[in-house]
C-alpha positions as CSV (number, residue, x, y, z in Angstrom):
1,X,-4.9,-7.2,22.1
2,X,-7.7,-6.2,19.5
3,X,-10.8,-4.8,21.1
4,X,-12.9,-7.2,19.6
5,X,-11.0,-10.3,20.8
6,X,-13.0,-13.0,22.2
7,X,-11.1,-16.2,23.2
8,X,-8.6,-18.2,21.5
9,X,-11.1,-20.7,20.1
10,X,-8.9,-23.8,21.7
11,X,-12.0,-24.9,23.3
12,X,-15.9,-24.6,23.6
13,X,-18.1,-24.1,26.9
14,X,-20.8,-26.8,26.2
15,X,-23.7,-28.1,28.1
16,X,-24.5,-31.8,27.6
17,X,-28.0,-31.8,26.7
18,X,-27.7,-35.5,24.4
19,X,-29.4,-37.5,27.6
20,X,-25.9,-39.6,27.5
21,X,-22.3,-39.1,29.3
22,X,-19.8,-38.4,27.1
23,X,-16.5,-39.3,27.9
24,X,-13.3,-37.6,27.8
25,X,-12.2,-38.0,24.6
26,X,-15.3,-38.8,22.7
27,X,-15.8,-36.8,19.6
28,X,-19.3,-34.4,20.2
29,X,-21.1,-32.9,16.9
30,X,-22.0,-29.1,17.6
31,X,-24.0,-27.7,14.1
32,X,-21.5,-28.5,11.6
33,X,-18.2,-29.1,13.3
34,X,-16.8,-31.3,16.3
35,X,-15.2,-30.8,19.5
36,X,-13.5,-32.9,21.6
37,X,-14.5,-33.7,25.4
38,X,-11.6,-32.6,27.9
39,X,-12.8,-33.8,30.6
40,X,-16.1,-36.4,30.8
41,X,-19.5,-34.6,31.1
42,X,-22.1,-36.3,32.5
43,X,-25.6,-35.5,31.2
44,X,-27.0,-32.2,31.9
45,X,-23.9,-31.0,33.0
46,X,-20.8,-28.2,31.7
47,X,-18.0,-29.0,29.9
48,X,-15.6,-27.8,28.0
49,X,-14.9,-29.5,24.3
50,X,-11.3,-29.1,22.7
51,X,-11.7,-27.2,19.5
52,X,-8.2,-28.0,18.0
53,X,-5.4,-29.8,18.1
54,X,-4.7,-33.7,16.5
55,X,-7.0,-36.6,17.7
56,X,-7.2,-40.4,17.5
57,X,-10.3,-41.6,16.7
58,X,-12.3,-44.8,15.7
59,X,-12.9,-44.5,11.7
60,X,-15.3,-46.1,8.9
61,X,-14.4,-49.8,8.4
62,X,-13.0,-49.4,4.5
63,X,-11.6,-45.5,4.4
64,X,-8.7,-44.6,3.1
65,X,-7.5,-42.0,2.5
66,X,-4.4,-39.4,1.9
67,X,-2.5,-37.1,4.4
68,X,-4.4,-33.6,4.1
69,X,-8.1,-35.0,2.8
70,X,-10.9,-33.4,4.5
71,X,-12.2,-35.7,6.8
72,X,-15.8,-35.5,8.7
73,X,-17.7,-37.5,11.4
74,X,-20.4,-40.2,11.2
75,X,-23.4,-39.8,13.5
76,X,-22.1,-43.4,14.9
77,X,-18.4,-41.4,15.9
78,X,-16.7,-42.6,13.3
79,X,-14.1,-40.5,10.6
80,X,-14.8,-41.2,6.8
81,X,-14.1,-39.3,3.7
82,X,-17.6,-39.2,2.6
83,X,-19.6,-35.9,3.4
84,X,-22.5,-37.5,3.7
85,X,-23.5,-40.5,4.6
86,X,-26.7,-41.4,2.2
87,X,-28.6,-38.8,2.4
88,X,-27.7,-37.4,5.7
89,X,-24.9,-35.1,6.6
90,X,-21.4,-35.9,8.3
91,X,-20.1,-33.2,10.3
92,X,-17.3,-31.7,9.5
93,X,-14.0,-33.0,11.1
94,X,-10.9,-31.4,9.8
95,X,-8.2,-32.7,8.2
96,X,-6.5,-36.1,7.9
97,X,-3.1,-35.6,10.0
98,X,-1.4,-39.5,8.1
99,X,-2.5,-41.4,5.1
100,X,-4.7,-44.4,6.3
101,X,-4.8,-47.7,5.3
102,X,-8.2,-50.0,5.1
103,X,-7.7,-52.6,7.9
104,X,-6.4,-49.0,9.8
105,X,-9.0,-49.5,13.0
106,X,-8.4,-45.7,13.6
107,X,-7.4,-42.4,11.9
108,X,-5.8,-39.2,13.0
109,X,-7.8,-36.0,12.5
110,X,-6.5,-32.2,12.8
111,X,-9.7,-30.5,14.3
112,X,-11.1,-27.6,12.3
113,X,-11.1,-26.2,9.3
């Protein structure tokens, strides 16, 4: 192994400083990425957040979009195609796993870039 390994980057020690529980599963914004919570984290407590891997998650109400598209997160949890929402910043996602459809209530999202 290289001397300057770290970790595998599958997941992310994170302490839930939001004020809300997140729940295992839920999508969490950290800088410009996501993570996923393994496990739920109440507030003010350690968790760890899946870095990779392919997720199911609640998206925009119209988006569409192809297999392969970037994809990034709303501040509401949601996956959309748009990188920004207004003026305001999504954070980035990944990558769209399966083309969507409109009346799709969910998308799939490789984490990561």
């Amino acid at each position: 192994m290289a001397k300057n390994y770290y970790q595998d980057g599958n997941t992310m020690d994170w302490h839930n400083g939001t004020g809300k529980d997140v729940v295992s599963g839920q999508p969490v914004i950290v800088g410009d990425l996501i993570g996923i919570a393994q496990h739920d984290i109440p507030v003010d407590a350690d968790g760890e957040l899946m870095m990779t891997g392919v997720f199911v998650l609640p998206k925009v109400t119209a988006g569409t979009w192809q297999r392969g598209v970037q994809l990034w997160l709303t501040k509401d949890g949601k996956l959309t195609s748009e990188e920004k929402d207004g003026s305001d910043p999504n954070a980035f996602a990944g990558t769209a796993w399966i083309t969507t459809n409109p009346n799709d209530p969910e998308g799939r999202v490789r984490l990561g870039f």
